[in-house]
N, C-alpha and C positions, 0 to 999 in steps of 0.2 A: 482663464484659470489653468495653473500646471496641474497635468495628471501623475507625474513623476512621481508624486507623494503623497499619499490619502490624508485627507483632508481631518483634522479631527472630529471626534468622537462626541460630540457633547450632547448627550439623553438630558432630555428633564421630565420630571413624574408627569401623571395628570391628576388631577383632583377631580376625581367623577366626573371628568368630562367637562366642567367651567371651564371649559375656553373658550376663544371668540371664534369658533368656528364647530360647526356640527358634527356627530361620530355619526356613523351608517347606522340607519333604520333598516331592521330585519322584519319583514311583511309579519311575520308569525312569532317571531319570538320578542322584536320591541327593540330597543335602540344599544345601543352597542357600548361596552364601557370601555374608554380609554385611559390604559394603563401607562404607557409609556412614549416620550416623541422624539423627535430631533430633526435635523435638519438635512435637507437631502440636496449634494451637492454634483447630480445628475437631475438626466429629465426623463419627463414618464414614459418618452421610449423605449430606455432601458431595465425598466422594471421588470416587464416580463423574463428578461434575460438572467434579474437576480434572482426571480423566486422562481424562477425552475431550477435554480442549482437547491436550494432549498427543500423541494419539490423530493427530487431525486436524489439529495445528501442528505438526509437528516442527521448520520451521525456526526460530520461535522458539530453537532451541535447539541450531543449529549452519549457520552460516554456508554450508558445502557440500552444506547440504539446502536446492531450490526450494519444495517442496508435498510432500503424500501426495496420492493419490488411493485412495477406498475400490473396490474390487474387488467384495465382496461381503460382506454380514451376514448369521450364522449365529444360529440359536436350537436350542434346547433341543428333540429330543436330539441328541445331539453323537455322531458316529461315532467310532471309537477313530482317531486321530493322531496322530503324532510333532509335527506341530503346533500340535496342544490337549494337552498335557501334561494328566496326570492327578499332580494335590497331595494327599496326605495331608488330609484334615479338610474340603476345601473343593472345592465342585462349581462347575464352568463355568456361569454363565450368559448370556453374549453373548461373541460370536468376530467380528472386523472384519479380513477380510482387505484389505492396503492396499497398496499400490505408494507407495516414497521413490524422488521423480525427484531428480538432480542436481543445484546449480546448474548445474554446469559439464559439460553430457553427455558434450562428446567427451575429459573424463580422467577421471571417476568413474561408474560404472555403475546405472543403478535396481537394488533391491531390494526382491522381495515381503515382508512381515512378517504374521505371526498375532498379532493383538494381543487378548488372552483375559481377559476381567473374571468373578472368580471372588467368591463369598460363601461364608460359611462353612455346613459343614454343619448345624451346629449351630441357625443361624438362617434361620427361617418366612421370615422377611422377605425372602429373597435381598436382603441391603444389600449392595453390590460393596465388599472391602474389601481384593482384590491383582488388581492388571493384569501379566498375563507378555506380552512381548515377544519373538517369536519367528521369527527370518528364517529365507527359505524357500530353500533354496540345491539347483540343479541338481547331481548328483556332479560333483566336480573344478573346480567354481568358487567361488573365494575371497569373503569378504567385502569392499567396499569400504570405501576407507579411515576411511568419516564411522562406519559401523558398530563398534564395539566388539568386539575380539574373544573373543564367548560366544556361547552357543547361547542361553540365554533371562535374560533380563533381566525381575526382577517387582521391582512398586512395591508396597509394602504398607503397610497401615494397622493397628497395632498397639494395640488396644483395651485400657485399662486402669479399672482403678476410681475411680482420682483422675483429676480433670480432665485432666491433663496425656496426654494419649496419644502414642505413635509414630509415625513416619514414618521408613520403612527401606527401601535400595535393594540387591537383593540379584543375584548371578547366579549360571549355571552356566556352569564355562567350557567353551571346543570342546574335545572331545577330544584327548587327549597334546599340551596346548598349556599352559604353566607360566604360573602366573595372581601376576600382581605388583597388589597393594593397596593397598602404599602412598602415602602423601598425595602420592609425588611423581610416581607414576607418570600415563601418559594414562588409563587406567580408571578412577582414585580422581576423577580430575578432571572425567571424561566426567558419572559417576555423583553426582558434588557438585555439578554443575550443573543435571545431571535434578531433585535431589530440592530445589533451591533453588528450579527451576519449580513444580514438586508443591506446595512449601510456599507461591506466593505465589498457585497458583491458588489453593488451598484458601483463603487469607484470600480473594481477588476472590471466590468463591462465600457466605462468608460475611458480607460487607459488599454484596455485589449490587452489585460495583465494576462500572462501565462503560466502555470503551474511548473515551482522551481524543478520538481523534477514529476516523469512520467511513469505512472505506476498501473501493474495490468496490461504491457504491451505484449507479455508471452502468455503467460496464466491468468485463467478469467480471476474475477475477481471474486465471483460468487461461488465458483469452483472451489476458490481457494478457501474462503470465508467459512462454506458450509464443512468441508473434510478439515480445516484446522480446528473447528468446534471439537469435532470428534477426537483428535488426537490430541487436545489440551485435556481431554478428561482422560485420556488414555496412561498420561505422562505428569501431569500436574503435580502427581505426590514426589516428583522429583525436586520441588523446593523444599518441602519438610526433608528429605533426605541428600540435602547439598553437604558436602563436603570439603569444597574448596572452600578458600577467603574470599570468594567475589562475590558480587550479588545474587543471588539466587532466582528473583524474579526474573530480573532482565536474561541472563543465561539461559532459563530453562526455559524459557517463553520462547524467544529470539533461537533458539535450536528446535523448538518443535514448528515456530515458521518455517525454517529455511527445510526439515525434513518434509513438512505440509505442500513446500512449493516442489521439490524434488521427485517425489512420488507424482504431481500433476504432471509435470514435465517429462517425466520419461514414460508416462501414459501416454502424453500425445507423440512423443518423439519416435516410438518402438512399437514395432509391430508384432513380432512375436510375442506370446503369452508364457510366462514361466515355466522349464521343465519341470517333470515330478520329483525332480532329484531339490531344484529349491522352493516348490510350492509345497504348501503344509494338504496331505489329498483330508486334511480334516476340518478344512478352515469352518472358518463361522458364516452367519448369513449376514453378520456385522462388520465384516471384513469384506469387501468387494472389491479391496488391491490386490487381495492374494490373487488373481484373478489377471492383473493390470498385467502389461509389457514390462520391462524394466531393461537396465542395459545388460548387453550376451557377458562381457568380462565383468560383471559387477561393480562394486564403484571402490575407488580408492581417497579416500580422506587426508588432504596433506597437510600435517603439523594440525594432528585434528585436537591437540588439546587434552582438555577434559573427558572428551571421548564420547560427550551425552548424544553429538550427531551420528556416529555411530550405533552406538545405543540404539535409539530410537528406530533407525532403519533396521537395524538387525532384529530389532522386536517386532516386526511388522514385515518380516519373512526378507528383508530384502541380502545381499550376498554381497560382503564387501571389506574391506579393512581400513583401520586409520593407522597413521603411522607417528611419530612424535619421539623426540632428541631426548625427552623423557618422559617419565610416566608420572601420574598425577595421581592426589590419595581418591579422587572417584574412583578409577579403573577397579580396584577391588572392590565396589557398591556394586557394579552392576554381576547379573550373573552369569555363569561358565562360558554360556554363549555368545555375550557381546568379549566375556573375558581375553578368549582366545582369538579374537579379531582385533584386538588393541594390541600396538606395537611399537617398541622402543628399536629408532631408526633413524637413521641420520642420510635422508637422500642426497646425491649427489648431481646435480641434475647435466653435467659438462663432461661424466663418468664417461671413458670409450667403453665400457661395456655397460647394457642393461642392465636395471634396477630387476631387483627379483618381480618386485611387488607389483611393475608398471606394467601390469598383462595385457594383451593386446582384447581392441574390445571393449576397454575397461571404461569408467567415468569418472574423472577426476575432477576432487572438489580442494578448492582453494578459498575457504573460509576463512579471512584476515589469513592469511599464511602468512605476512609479512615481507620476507625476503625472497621467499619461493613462488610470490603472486606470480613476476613476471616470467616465470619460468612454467606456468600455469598452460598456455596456449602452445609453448615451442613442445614443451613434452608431449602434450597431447595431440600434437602435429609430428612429431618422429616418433611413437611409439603405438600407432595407429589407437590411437584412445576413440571412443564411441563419441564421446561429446566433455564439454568442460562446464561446472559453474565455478568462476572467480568474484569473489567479493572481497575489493580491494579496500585497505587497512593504512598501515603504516607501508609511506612510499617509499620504494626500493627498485632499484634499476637490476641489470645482472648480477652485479659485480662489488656496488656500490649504494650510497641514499642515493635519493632522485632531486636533483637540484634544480628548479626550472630553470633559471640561469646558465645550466649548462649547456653544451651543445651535444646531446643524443642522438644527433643525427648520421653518426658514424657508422650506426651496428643497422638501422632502419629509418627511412624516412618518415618524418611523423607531421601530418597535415594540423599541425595548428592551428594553421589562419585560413584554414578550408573549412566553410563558413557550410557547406552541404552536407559535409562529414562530422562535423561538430551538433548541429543542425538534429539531425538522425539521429542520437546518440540520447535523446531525451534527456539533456543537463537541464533542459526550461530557460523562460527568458529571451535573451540574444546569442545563445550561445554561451552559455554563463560557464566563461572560461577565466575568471578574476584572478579565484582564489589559486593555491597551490596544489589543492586537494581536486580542483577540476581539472587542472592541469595535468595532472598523475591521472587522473580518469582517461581524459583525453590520449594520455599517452600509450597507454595501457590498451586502449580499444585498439586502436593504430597498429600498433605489435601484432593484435589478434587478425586484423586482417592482415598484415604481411607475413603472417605464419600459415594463410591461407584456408582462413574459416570464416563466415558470413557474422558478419559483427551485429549482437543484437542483445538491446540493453534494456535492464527492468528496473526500477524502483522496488526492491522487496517491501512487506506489510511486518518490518521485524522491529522491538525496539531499541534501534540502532542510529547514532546519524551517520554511519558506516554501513548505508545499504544500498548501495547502488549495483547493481551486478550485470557483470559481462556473460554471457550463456555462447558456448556454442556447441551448436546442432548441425550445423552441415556444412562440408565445406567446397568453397566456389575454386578454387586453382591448389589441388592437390598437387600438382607436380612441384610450381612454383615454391608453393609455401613451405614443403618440404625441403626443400634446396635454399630458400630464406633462413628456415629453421636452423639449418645443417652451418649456413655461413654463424649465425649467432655464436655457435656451441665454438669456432671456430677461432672466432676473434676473443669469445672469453677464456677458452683455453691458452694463447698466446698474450692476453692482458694479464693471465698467473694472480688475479687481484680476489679472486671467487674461493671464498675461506669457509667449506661445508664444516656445520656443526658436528662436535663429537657426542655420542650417544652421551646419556650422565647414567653415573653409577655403574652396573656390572657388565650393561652391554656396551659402553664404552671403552673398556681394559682388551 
């Protein structure tokens, strides 16, 4: 069988169970009802491998779930529990107690679960081939609403003689609670979703699929998850008060990410704690950034737009300015203090003399800058900048688009088909160098190291499919990169092909 391409999908209901084969008997609660099956086109040793990502992903698999966090793992022997069910034929052997946080804490409530991988008696091997799911409920408190309402939920693995084996999603309901199965109920739908997960780990465990790209390589993920909660409620009424034409969700979401990850990052990047001159000596005891490191020259924002990335940092004490070829009807929403940090500016990036703005120190952020991306790492390499985030957009060389066809190899050499360098870059895959957009990634890191800065790449949590981002924080051949830097500025000055935008409106006269 090829693994190239997952296999389809095909669920079929159960009718209470009439099939020709048995659902797991529960010692204490009675026989199990099965909702949904399909075919399983792996074998029962890779099951354990899909429902632990299950296990430890749950929001993959609904919207009103943030993360689990594990609690505590249990091994063998197992004390007797209403938690650890005891199955007919089949012995417990690992028990993960987890905490399901919310997205949304203040309308949906965490819930502990027992999440119990069992093998069959029968088998020497312990192969795990049922996960019961089992929430832990204080007396007189309901389950919330992302939970299903049963007491234990098992995924099983239903071994047969022909290739073909099962995949069955079974439960037991709560107590004097009437249990509706059908296709069109929320249960039937909860649980055809679950086993539609089940079914495409199982193929990704059996092809050794790799996630297209890698997210969480710089900033934890819980770090970020918990302090962006906080600063979506901080910043939130910025969709009732958009002002542009664009979409207001995706913008003002996708900016209090990228400010959410900015703040963790130069938490861990910096060591010094803010002077009194940029800490508030009033802060709150809900603020615990005012507090954090941040960069010494503050950060500079290129072609920041709308200006709400701004905004946000400068509301949250941080020291810094955005610059932009014009100004946009937000800039007058926000107030005096983000006011006076938005700037109608036309940088030059090939200038024989320095930009006012590029202070040494500084952090520069390159959010879709477009034409300015690849000038992202050189200025931040000749103008002694603290660190750089670039998250590249519409592809643009120095001078010119970015054609992969062309040959770029004139200004820097760009590893390609360097399968190590590609590799590290967490594109996912084999190097998922296909398209043109990975291409321009690729090329774009490459630069960053021969500008002489330690190349290291995230997958932002933004909603964008324009999130991939280059970070640098240290850098490994200072001397070199600077003198790489130095030729770049050099060859574009004598290609005369590099056309800096004119300010629009009064600062352009």
């Amino acid at each position: 069988m090829s693994t190239s391409t997952r296999s389809q999908f095909r669920p079929f209901p159960c009718d209470g169970g009439n099939l020709p084969f048995d659902a797991l008997e529960f010692t204490a609660a009675g026989r199990a009802i099965p909702v949904v099956r399909s075919s399983a086109d792996f074998q029962v040793d890779l099951f354990e491998i899909a429902v632990s990502q299950i296990i430890h992903h749950p929001e993959y698999n609904s919207t009103l779930i943030l993360r689990s966090e594990v609690l505590a793992e249990h091994t063998p022997p197992f004390s007797p529990s209403a938690h650890i069910p005891s199955i007919d034929g089949y012995i417990p052997v690992k028990a993960i107690r987890r905490k399901l946080l919310p997205r949304r804490p203040g309308r949906d409530a965490c819930l502990e679960q027992m999440c119990t991988m069992y093998a069959s008696a029968t088998d020497d091997r312990e192969i795990i081939s049922v996960l019961v799911l089992t929430p832990i409920l204080e007396p007189g408190i309901l389950l919330p609403y992302y939970h299903p309402a049963v007491s234990h939920l098992a995924f099983r693995f239903i071994s047969s003689p022909d290739p073909s084996c099962t995949l069955s999603i079974e439960v037991i309901p709560l107590p004097a609670t009437a249990l509706d199965i059908s296709p069109n109920s929320r249960l039937y739908r909860t649980c055809l979703a679950l086993l539609d997960t089940l079914h495409r780990y199982g193929w990704g465990a059996l092809s050794n699929y790799k996630k297209r790209m890698a997210h969480d390589r710089i900033v934890g993920r819980e770090a970020y998850q918990d302090l962006y909660l906080v600063m979506r409620e901080r910043h939130k009424s910025r969709v009732a008060e958009w002002c542009e034409g664009t979409d207001p969700l995706k913008h003002v979401f996708e900016d209090i990410g990228i400010a959410t990850y900015l703040m963790l990052l130069w938490k861990d990047m910096y060591s010094s704690p803010p002077s009194e001159a940029q800490s508030d000596s009033k802060s709150e005891p809900e603020r615990p950034w005012d507090a954090w490191p941040r960069p010494p020259g503050g950060f500079l924002d290129l072609g920041c737009g709308n200006g709400l990335l701004v905004h946000i940092l400068t509301a949250e004490g941080y020291t810094g300015h955005g610059i932009d070829v014009r100004a946009r009807a937000s800039w007058t929403s926000y107030p005096p203090p983000t006011q006076s940090r938005l700037h109608v500016h036309a940088l030059t990036p090939a200038a024989p003399s320095p930009d006012a703005y590029l202070a040494r120190g500084a952090f520069l952020i390159g959010n879709h800058a477009d034409e300015l991306t690849p000038w992202v790492p050189v200025l931040a390499t000749l103008h002694g900048a603290s660190g750089y985030l670039s998250i590249p957009c519409c592809a643009w060389t120095f001078d010119e688009r970015f054609a992969r066809s062309a040959k770029k190899d004139h200004i820097f050499p760009v590893p390609e088909h360097d399968s190590e360098f590609v590799e590290g870059l967490g594109l996912g895959g084999e190097g998922n160098n296909t398209s043109a957009y990975s291409a321009y990634r690729i090329w774009v890191a490459a630069l960053s190291r021969w500008c002489g800065w330690q190349v290291e790449c995230d997958a932002l949590r933004i909603p964008s499919t324009r999130n991939w981002a280059i970070v640098g924080r240290q850098k490994v051949n200072a001397e070199s990169g600077k003198e790489n830097a130095e030729k770049i500025v050099e060859e574009v000055r004598a290609r005369g092909l590099f056309k800096t935008r004119r300010p629009e409106g009064k600062a352009g006269h």
